[in-house]
C-alpha positions as CSV (number, residue, x, y, z in Angstrom):
1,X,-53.1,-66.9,42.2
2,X,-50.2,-64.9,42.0
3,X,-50.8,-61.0,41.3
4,X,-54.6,-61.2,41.3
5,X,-56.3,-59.2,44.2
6,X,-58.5,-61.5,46.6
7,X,-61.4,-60.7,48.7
8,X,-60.9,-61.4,52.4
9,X,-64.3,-61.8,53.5
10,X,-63.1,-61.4,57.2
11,X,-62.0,-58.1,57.3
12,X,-63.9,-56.8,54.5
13,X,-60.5,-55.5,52.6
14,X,-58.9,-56.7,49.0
15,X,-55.8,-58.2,49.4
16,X,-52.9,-58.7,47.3
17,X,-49.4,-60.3,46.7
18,X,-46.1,-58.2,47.8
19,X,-45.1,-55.9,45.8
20,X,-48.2,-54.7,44.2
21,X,-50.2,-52.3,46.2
22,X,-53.9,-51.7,45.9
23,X,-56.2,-48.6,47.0
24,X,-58.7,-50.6,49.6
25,X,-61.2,-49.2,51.9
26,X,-61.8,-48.7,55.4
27,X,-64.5,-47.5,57.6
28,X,-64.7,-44.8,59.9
29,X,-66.1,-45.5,63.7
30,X,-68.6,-43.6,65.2
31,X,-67.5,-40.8,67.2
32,X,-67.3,-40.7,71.0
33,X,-70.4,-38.8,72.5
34,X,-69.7,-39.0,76.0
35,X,-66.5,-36.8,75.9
36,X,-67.5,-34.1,73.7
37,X,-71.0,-33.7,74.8
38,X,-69.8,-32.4,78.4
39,X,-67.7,-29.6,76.8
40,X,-70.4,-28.8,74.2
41,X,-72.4,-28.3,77.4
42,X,-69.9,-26.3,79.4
43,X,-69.4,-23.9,76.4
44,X,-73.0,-23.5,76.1
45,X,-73.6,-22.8,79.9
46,X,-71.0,-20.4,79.7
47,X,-72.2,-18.7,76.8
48,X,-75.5,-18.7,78.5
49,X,-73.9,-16.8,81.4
50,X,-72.3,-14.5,79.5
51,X,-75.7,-13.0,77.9
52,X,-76.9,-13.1,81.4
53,X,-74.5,-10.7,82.7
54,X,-74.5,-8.1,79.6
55,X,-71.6,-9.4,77.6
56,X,-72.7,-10.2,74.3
57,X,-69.3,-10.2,72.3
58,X,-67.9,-13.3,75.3
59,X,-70.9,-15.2,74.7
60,X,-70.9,-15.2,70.8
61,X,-67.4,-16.2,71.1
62,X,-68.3,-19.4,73.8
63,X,-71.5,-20.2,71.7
64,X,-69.5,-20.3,68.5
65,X,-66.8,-22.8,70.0
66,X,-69.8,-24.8,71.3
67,X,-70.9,-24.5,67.5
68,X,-68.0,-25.9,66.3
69,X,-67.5,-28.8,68.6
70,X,-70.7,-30.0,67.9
71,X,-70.1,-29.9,64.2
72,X,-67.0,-31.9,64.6
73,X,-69.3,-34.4,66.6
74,X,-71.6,-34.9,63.7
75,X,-68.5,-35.4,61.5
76,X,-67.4,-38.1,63.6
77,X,-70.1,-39.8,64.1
78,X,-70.4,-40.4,60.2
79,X,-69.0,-43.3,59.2
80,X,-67.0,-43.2,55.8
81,X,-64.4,-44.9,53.9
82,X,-61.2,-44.0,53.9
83,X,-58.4,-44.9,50.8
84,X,-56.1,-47.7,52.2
85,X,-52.5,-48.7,50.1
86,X,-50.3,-51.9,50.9
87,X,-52.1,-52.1,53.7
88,X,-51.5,-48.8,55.1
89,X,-53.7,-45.3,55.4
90,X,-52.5,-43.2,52.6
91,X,-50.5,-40.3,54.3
92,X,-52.1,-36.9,53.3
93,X,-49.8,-34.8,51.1
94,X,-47.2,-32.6,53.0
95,X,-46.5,-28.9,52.3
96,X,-42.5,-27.9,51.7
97,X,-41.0,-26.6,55.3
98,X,-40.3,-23.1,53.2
99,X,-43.7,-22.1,51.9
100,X,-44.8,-23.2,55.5
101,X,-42.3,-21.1,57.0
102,X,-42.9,-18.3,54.8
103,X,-46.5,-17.5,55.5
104,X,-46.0,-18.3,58.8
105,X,-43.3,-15.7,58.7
106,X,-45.9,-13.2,56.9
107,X,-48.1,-13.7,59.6
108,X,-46.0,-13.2,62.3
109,X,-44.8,-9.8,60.3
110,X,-48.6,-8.1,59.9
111,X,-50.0,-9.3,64.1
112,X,-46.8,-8.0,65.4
113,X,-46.9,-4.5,63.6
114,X,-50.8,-4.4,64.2
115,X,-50.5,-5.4,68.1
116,X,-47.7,-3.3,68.7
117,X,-49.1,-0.2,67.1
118,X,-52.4,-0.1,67.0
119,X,-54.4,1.9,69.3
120,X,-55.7,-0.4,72.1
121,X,-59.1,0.8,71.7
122,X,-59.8,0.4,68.2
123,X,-61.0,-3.1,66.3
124,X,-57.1,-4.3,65.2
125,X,-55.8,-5.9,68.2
126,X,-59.0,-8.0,68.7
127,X,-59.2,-8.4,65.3
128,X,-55.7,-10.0,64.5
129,X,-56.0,-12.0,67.9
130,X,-59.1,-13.5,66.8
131,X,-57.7,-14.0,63.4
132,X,-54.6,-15.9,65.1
133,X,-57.3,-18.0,67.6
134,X,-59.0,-19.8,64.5
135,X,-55.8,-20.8,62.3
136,X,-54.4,-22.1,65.0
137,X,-57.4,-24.4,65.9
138,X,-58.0,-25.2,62.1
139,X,-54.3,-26.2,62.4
140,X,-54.3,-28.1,65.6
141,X,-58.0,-29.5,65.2
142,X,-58.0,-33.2,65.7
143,X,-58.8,-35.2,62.3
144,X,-61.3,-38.4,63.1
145,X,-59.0,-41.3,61.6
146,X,-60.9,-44.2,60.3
147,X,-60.8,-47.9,61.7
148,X,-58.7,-49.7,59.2
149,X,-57.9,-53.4,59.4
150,X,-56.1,-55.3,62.4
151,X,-52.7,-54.8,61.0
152,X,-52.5,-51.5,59.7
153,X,-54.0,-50.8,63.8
154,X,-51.1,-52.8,65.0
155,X,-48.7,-50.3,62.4
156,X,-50.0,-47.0,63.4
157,X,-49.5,-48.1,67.7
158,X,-46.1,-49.0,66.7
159,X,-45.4,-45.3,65.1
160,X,-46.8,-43.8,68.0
161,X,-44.2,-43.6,70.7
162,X,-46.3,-44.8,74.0
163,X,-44.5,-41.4,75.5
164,X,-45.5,-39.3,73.1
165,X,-49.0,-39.9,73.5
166,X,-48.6,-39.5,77.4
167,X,-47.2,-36.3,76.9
168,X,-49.8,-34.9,74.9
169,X,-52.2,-36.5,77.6
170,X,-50.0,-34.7,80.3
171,X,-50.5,-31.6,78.8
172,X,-54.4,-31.8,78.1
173,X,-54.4,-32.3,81.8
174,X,-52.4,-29.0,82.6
175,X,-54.1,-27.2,80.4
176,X,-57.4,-27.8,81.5
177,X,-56.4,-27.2,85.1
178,X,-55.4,-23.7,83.9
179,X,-58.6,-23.2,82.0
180,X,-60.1,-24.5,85.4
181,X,-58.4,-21.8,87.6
182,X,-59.3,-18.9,85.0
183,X,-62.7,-19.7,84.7
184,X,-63.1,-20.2,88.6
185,X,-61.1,-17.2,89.1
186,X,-63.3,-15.2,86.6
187,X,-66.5,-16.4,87.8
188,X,-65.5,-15.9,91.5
189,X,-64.8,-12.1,90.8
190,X,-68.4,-11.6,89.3
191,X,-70.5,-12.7,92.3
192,X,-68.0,-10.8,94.6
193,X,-68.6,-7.7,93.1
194,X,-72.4,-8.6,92.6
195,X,-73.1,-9.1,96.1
196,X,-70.3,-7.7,98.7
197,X,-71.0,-4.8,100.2
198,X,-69.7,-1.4,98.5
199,X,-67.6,-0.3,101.1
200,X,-65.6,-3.7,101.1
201,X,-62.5,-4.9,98.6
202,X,-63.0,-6.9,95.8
203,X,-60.9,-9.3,94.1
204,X,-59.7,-7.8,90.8
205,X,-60.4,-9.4,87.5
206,X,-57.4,-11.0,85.7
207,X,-57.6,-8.0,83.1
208,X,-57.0,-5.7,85.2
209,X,-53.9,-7.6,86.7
210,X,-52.6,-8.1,83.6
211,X,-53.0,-4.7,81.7
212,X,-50.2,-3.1,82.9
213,X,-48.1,-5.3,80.8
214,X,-49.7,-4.6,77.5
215,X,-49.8,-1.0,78.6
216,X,-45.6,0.3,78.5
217,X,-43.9,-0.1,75.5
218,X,-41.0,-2.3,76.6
219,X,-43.5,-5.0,78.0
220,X,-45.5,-4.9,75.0
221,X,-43.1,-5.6,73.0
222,X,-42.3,-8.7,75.2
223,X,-45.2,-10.1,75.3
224,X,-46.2,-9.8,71.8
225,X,-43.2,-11.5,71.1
226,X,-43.6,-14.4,73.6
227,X,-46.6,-14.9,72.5
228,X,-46.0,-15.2,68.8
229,X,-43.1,-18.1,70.2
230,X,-45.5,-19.7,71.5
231,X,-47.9,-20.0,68.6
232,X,-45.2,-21.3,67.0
233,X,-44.3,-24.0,69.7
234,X,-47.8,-25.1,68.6
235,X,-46.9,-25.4,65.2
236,X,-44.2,-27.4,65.6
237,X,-45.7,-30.3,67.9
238,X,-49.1,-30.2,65.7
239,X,-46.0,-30.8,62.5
240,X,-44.3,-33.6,64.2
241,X,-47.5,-35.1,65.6
């Protein structure tokens, strides 16, 4: 009958003549153990490590993260319904490009005073940094989406470019081979200097290679700077994405 919402026993979703949307439901699927559980695991390990050796502050930080993923894993693993209209997920409401580029702007303002002078000892700098860390993985953190019906599945593959999503796996890749090198790097460096001989060289940690350019003025103000660009970068894929 024409304008009356039916039941589709099928798919478990009302249904309803064009041209007269309806709020419907979806569930969400259960969330996939057997690639989070291996990072929870690493995190913990690491954090584990790090209490081992006499760093307390690196292994809060790892056990935190390890925390947090396993949070997210509960979350998913909930299922839930989700608000579906005309047959499509209900797009979450977007924030003007000005305010967004105003706080942003803000921010920006206060890390690059604080980094650039502050003291390097004193609480700021790792303060600010830290600060910077967890909005940008609030920003970028994935957001489980639920499984709605055949069609709007067959919608949302056609709005997401097949090369879009192999760039972003691309990158995961690159990323986690860089992650791989630090933390090989890192942990190579602590048995080396555990259990080489005195009188022999060492490898230095990547700190020490690095501090020289935090140390001169001119550098600093480079790298503060390249780093806040690429925070940004961020920004700007997690937007468009």
């Amino acid at each position: 009958m024409t304008g009356r919402a039916q039941w589709n026993r099928r798919d478990g979703m009302h249904r309803t003549e064009p041209g007269s949307p309806v709020a419907t439901t979806a569930t969400a699927p259960a969330g996939s153990t057997w690639l989070s559980i291996p990072w929870i695991a690493i995190l913990a390990l690491t954090a584990t490590f790090h209490f081992y050796r006499g760093v307390p502050v690196d292994g809060w930080i790892f056990a935190a993260l390890a925390a947090a993923l396993t949070a997210d894993l509960v979350r998913k693993s909930r299922p839930g319904p989700a608000p579906v209209v005309s047959g499509h997920l209900r797009e979450p409401a977007r924030t003007r490009p000005w305010l967004v580029g105003g706080a942003l702007l803000a921010v920006a303002t206060v890390v690059w005073a604080v980094l650039l002078w502050a003291p390097q000892a004193s609480i700021g700098i790792p303060a600010v940094v830290g600060m910077v860390g967890i909005i940008m993985l609030l920003l970028a953190w994935p957001d489980p989406t639920p499984d709605p019906s055949p069609a709007v599945r067959s919608h949302a593959a056609e709005a997401a470019p097949a090369g879009r999503r192999r760039r972003v796996r691309r990158a995961a890749f690159w990323w986690a081979g860089v992650l791989f090198f630090l933390c090989v790097w890192e942990l190579g460096t602590y048995f080396i200097d555990r259990f080489a001989p005195t009188d022999e060289g060492t490898y230095p940690p990547l700190t020490d290679l690095l501090a020289p350019l935090f140390v001169d003025g001119s550098s600093r103000w480079f790298m503060t700077a390249l780093w806040l660009l690429a925070c940004a970068a961020l920004l700007r894929v997690v937007r468009r994405t």
